[in-house]
Structures are given as structure tokens and as C-alpha cells.
MARBA-3410 file (N, C-alpha, C, O; in Angstrom, 1 decimal):
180
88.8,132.2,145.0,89.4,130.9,145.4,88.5,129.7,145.1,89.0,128.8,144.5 ~ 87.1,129.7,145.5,86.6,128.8,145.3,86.6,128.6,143.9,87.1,127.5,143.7 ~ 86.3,129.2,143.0,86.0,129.2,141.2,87.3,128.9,141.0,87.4,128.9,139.8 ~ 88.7,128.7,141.6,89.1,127.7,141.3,89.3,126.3,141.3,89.8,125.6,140.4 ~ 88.8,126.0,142.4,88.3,124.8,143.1,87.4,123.9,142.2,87.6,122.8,141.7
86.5,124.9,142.1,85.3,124.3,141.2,86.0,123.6,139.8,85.7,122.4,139.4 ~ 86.9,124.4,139.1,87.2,124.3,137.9,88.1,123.0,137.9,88.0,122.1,137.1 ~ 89.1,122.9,139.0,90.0,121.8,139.1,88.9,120.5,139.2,89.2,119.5,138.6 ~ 88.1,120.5,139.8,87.1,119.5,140.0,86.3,119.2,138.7,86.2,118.1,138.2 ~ 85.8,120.3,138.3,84.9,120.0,136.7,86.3,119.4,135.7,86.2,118.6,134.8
87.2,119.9,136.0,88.3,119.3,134.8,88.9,117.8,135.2,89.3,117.1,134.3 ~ 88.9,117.5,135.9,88.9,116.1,136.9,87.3,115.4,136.2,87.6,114.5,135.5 ~ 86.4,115.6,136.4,85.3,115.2,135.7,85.2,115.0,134.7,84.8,113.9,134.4 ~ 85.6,115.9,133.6,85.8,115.8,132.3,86.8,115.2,132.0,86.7,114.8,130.9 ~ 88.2,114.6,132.7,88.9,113.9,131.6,88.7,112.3,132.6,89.3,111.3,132.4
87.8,112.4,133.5,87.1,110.9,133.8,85.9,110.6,132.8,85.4,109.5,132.7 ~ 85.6,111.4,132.2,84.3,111.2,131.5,84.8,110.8,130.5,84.5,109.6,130.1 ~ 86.0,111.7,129.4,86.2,111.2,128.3,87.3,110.1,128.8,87.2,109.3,127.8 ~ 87.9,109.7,129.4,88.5,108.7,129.4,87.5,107.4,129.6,88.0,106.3,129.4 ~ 86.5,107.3,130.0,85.3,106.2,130.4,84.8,106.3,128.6,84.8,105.2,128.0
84.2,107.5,127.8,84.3,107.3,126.7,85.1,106.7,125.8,84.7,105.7,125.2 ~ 86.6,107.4,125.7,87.1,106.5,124.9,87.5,105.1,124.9,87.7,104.4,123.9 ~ 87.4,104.9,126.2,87.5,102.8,126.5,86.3,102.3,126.0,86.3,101.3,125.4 ~ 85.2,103.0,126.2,83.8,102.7,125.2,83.8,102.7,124.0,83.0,102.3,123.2 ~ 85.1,103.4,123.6,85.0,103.1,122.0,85.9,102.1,121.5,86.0,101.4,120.5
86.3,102.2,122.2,87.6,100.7,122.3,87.4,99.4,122.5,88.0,98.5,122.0 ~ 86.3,99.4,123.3,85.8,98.0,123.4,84.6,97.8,122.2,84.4,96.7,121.7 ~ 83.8,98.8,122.0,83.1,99.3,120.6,83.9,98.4,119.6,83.5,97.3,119.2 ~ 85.0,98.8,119.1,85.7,99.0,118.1,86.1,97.2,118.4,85.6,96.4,117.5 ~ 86.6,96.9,119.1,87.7,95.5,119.4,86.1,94.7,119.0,86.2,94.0,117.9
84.9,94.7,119.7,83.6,94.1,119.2,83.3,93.9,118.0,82.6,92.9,117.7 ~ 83.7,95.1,116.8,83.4,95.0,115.8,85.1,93.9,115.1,85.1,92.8,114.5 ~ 85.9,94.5,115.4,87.2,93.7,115.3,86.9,92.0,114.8,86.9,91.4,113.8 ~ 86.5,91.8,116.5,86.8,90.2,116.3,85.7,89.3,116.6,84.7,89.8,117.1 ~ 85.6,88.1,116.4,84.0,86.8,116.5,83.2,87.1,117.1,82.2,87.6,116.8
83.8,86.5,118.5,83.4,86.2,119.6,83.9,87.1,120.4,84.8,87.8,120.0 ~ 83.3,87.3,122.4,83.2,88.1,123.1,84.6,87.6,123.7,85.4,88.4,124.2 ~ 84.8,85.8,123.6,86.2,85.4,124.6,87.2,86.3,123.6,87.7,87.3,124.1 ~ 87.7,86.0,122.4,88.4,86.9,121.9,88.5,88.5,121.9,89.6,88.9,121.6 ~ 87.8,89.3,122.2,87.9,90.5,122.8,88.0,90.6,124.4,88.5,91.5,125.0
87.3,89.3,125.0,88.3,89.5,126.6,89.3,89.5,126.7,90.0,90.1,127.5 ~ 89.8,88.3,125.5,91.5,88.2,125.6,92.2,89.5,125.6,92.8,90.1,126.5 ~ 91.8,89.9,124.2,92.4,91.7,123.8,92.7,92.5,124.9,93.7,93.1,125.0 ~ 91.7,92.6,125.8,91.2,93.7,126.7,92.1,93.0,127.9,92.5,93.9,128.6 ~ 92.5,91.9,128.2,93.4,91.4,129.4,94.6,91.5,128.6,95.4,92.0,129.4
95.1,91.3,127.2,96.5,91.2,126.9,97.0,92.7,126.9,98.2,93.0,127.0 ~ 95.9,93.8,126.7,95.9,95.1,126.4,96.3,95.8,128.0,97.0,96.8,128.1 ~ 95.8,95.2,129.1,95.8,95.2,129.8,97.2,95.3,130.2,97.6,96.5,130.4 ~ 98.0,94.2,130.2,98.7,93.4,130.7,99.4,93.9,130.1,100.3,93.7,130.8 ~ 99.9,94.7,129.0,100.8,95.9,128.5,100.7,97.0,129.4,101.7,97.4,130.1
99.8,97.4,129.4,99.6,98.4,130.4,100.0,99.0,132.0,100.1,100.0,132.7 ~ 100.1,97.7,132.1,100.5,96.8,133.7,101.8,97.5,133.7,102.2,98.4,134.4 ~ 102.4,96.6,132.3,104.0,96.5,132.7,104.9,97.7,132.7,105.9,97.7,133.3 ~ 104.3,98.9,131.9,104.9,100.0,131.7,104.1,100.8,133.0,104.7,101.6,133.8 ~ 102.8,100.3,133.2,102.2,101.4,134.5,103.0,101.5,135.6,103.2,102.6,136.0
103.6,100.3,136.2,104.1,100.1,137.5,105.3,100.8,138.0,105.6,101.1,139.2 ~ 106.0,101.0,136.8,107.6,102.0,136.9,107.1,103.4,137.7,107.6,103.9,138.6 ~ 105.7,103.7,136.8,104.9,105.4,137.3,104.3,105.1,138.7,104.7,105.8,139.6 ~ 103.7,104.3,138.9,103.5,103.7,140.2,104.4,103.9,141.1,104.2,104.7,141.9 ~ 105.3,103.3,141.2,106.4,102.9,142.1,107.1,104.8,142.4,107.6,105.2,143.5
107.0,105.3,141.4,108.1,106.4,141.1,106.9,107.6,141.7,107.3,108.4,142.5 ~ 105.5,107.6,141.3,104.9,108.7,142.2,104.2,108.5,143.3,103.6,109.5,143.7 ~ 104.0,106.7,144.2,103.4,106.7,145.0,104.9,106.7,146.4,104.5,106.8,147.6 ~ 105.9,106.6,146.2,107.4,106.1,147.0,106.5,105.3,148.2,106.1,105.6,149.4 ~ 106.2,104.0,147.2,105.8,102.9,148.2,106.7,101.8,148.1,106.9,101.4,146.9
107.5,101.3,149.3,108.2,100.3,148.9,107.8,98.9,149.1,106.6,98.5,149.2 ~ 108.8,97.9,149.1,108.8,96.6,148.4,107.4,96.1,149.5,107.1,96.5,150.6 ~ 106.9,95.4,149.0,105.7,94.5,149.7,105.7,93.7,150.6,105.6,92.7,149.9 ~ 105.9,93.3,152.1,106.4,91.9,152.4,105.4,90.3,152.2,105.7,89.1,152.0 ~ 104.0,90.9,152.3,103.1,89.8,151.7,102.3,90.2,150.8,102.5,91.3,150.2
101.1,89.2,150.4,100.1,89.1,149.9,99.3,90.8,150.1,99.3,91.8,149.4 ~ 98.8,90.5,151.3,98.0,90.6,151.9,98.4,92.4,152.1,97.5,93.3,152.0 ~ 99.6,92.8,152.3,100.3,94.5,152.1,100.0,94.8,150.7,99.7,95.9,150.4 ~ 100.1,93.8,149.7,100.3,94.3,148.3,98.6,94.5,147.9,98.1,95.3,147.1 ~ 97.9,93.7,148.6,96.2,94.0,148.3,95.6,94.7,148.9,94.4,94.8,148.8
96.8,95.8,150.1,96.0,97.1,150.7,96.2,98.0,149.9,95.5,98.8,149.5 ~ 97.6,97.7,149.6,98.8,98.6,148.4,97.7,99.0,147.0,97.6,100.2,146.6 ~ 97.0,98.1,146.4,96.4,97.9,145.3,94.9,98.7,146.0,94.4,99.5,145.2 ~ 94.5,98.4,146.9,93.2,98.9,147.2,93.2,100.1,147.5,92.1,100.6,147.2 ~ 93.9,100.9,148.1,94.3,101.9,148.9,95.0,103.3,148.1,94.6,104.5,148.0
96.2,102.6,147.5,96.8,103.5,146.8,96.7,103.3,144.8,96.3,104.1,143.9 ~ 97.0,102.2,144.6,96.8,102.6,143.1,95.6,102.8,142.4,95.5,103.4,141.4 ~ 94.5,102.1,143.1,93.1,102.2,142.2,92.7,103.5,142.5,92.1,104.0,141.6 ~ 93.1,104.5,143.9,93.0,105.8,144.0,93.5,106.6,143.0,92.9,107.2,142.0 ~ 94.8,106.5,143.4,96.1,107.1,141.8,95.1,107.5,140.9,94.6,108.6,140.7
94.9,106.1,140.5,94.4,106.0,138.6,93.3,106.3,138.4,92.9,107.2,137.6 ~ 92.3,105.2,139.2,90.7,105.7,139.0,90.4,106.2,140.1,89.4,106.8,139.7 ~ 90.5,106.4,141.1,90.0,107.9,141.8,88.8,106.9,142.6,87.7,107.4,142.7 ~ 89.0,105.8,143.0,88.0,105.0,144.1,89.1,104.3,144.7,90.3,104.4,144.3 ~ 88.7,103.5,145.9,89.3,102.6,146.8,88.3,100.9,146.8,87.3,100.9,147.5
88.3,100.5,146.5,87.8,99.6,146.8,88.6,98.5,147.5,89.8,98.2,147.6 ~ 87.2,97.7,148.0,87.1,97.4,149.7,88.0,95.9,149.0,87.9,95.5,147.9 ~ 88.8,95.3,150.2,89.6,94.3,150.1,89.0,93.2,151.1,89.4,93.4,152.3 ~ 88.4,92.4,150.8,87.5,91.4,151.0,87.8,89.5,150.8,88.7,89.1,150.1 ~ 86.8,88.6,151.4,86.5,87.4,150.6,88.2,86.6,150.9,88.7,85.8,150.2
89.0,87.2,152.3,90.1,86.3,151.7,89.7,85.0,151.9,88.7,84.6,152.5 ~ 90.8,84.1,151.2,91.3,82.6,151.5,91.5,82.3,152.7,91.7,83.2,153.5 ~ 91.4,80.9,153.1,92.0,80.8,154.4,93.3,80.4,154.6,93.8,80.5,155.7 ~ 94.1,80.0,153.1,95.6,79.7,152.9,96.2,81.8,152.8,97.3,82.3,152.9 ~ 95.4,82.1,152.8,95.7,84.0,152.7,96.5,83.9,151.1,97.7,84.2,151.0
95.9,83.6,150.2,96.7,83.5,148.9,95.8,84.0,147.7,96.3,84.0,146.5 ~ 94.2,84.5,148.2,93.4,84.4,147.4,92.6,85.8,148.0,92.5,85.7,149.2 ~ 92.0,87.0,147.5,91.2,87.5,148.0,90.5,88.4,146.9,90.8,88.3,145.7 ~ 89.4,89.4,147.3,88.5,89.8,146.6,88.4,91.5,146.7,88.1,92.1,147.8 ~ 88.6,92.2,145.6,88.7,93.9,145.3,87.2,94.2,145.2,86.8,93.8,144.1
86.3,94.8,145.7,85.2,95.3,145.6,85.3,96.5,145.3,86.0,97.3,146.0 ~ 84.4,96.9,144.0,84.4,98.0,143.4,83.2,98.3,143.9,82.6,97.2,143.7 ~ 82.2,99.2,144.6,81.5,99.9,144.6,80.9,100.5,143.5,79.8,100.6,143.1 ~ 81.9,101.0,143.1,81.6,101.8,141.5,82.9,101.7,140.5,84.0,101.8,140.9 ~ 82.5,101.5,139.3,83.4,101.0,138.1,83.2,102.3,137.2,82.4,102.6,136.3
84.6,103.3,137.8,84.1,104.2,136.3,84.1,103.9,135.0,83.8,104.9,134.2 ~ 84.5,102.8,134.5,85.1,102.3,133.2,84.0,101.8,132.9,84.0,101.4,131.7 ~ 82.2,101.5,133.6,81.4,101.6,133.2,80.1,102.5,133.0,78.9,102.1,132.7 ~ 80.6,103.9,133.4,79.8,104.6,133.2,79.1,104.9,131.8,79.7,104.8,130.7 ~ 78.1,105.1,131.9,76.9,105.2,130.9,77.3,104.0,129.8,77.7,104.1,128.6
77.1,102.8,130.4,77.4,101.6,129.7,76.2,100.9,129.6,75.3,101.5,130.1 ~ 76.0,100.0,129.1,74.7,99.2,129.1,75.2,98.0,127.7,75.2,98.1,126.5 ~ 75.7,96.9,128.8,76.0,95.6,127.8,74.3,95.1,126.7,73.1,95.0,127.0 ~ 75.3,94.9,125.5,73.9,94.8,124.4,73.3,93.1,124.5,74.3,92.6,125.0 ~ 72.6,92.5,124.4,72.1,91.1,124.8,72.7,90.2,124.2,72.9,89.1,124.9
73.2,90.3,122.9,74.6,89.3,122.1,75.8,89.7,122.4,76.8,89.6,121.6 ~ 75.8,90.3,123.9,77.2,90.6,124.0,77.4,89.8,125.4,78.1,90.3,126.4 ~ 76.6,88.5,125.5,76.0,88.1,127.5,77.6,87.6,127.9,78.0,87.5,129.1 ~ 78.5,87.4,127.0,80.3,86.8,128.0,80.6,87.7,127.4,80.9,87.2,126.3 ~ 80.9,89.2,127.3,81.9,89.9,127.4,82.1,90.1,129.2,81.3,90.0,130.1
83.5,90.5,129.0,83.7,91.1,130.3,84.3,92.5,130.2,85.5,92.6,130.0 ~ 83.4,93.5,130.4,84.0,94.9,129.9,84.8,95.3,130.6,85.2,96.4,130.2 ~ 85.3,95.1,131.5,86.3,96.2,132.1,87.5,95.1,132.4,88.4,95.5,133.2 ~ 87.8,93.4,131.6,89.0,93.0,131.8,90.0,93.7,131.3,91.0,93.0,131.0 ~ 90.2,94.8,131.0,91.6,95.8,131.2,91.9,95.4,132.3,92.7,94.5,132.4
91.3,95.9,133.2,91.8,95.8,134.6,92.6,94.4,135.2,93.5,94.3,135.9 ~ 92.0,93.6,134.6,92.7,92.4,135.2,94.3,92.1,134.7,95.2,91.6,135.3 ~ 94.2,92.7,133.4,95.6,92.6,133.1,96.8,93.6,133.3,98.0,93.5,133.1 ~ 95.7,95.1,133.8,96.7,95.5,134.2,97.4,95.7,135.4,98.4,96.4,135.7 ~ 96.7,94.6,136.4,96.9,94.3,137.7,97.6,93.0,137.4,98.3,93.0,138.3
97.7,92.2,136.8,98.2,91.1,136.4,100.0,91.4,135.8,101.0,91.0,136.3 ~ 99.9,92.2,134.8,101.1,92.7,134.4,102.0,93.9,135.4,103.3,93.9,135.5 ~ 101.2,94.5,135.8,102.0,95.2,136.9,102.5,94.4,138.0,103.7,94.5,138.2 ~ 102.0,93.7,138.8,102.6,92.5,139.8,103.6,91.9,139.1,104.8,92.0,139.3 ~ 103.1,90.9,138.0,104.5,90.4,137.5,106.2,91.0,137.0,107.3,90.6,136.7
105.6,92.4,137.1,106.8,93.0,137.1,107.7,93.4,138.6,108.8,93.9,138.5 ~ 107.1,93.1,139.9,107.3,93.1,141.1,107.3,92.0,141.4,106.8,91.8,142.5 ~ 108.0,90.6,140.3,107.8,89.2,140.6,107.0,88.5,141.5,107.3,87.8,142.5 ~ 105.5,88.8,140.9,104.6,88.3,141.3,103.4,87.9,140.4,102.6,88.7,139.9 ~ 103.3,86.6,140.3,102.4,85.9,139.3,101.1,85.5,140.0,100.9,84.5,140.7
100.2,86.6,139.6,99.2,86.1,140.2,98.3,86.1,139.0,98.6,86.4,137.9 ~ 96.6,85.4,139.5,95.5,84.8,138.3,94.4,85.9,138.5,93.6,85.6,139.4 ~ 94.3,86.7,137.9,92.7,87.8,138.1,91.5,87.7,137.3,91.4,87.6,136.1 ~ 90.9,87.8,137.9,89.2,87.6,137.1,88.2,88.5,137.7,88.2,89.0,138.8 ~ 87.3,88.7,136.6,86.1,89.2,137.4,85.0,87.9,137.7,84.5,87.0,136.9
84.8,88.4,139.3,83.8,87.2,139.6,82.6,87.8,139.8,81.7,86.9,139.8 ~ 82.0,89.0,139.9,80.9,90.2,139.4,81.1,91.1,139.0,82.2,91.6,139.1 ~ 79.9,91.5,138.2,79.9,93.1,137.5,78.6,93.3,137.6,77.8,92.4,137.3 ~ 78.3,94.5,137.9,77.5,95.2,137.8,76.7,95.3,136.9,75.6,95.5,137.2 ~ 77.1,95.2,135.4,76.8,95.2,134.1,76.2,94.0,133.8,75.5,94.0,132.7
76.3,92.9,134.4,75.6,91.7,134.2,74.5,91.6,135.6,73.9,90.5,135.7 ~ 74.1,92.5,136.5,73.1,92.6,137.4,73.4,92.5,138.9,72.6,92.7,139.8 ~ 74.9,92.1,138.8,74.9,92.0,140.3,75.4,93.0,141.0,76.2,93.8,140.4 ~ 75.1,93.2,142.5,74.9,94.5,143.5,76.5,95.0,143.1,76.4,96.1,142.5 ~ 77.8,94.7,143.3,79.3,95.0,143.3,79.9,94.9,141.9,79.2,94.7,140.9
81.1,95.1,141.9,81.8,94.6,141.1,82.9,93.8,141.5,83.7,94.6,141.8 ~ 83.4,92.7,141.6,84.5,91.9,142.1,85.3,91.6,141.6,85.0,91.0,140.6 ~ 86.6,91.9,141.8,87.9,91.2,141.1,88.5,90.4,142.0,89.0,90.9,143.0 ~ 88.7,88.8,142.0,89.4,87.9,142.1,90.6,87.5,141.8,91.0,87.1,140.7 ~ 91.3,87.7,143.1,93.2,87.6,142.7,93.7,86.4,143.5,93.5,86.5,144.7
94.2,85.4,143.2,95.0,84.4,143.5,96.5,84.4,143.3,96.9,84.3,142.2 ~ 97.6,84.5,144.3,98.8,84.4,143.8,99.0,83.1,143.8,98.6,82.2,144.6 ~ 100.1,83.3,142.5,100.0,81.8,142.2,101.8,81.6,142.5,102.1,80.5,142.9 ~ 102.8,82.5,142.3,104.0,82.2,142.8,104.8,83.2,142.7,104.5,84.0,141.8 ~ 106.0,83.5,143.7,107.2,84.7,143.7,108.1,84.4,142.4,108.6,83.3,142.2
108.1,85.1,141.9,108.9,85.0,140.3,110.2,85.3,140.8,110.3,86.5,141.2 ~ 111.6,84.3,140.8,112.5,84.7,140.7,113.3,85.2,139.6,113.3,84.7,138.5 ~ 114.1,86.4,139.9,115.1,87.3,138.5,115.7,86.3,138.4,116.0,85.3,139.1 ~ 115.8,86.8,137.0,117.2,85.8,136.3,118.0,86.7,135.8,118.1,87.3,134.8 ~ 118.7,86.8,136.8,120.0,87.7,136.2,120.9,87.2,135.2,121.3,86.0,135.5
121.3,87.8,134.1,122.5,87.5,132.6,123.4,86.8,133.5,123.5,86.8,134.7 ~ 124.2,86.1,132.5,125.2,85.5,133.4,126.3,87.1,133.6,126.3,88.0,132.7 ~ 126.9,87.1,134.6,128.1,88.0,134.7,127.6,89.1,135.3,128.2,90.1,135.4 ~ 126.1,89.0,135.8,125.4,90.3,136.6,124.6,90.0,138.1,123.5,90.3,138.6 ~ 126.1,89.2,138.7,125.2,89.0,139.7,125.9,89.8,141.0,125.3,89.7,142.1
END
């Protein structure tokens, strides 16, 4: 019983490991791509922000979490259950606003930068803005337009990692004419 335990766990390891690899080659790859570092943040948020939009259907469909009524549910929602889901941490929900429209995702640990080490002509990349866009693109698909950034990383020296989310407005449907 246990030696199976073990194995489900080592195989859990191994496709966190190669999956932390191949985003290392990806951002590798997009570096050699394009100029500058802001143009591969873009990539890595627009890349994102694809990812969002198709992620959220799987979201919605294997966590049976329903509709959100604030901010503030959708940033336990996001802390609690999807960053578990996908990357396998929780991080702490923090730093709100005092309008409650603004608050702060602490990562503890970023697996997307395991065995990473930003190179010195790389000082404005932001390695792990996937994430912002795919938190950006998945909301807006639950008509919600919100602004994400990283306001620390680890990778540039500081103790956390921080993601900064601001909503910025409830996106009303536009239903076709004749589908209402």
C-alpha cells in the first residue's frame, strides 16, 4: 500500500518538475525571440491571458464552485481553490484596500521558479507573468475586469512573491440581438 503512495507522490513531483522545466524553456526560448525583457512580459501575460480563457471552463467544471458574490469570495476562490488545483500551493490573501477593490496573493513558494536564477541583463523581466494573465483572462471570462501585477518576486531578492489584483469593473454580456 504504501509503495503505492510513494509512487503517486514521486509522479506528482516529476510532472511538477518537468512542467517548471519546460516554462524554463519557454521563457528561455521567448528571451532569445524578442529585444527587450518588456516584450517578453507582454508574451508571457498575453500567453497567459489565453490560457485564462480556456482554463476557467476546467475550473468551473472540476472545482463545482459557484457564481462569486464579491471581490473579496473570488480572492478566497483564487487562493484556496485554483492555485491548489493547478499549482499545488495556497497562497495567503493579504494587503487589502480599504475601498475592498484591491488586494494581495502571497506566494510563499513559486513553483514556476524552481531552480531558476534570473541572468543580470535580464534585471525587468518578470518570470512568472503567465500568471497574471492567466488570472486576468480567467476573471474576464466570469465578467470581471480586473489589473494584475507582480509587486515582488523572489527572483529579484525579496522575502515573498506578490501578486497585485485591482478590480477594475463588472463586465456586462452582450447578448446577440434576438437572445435575450
Amino acid at each position: 500500500m504504501s509503495r503505492q503512495s510513494n509512487r503517486a507522490t514521486d509522479s506528482k513531483k516529476m510532472n511538477s518538475e518537468l512542467f517548471t522545466l519546460t516554462y524554463g524553456a519557454l521563457v528561455t526560448q521567448l528571451c532569445k525571440d524578442y529585444e527587450n525583457d518588456e516584450e517578453v512580459n507582454k508574451q508571457l501575460d498575453k500567453m497567459g491571458y489565453n490560457i485564462g480563457v480556456r482554463l476557467i471552463e476546467d475550473f468551473l467544471a472540476r472545482s463545482s464552485v459557484g457564481r462569486c458574490h464579491d471581490f473579496r469570495e473570488t480572492a478566497d476562490v483564487i487562493a484556496k481553490v485554483a492555485f491548489k488545483m493547478y499549482l499545488g500551493i495556497t497562497p495567503s490573501v493579504t494587503n487589502w484596500s480599504p475601498a475592498g477593490d484591491e488586494f494581495s496573493l502571497i506566494l510563499e513558494s513559486n513553483p514556476l521558479v524552481d531552480f531558476v536564477e534570473l541572468p543580470d541583463n535580464h534585471s525587468n523581466l518578470v518570470y512568472s507573468n503567465l500568471l497574471c494573465g492567466v488570472l486576468r483572462g480567467a476573471l474576464e471570462m466570469v465578467q470581471m475586469a480586473v489589473d494584475v501585477r507582480f509587486a515582488q518576486d523572489t527572483l529579484r531578492g525579496d522575502n515573498v512573491t506578490e501578486i497585485r489584483m485591482k478590480f477594475i469593473k463588472r463586465i456586462e454580456e452582450n447578448l446577440p440581438a434576438g437572445d435575450e
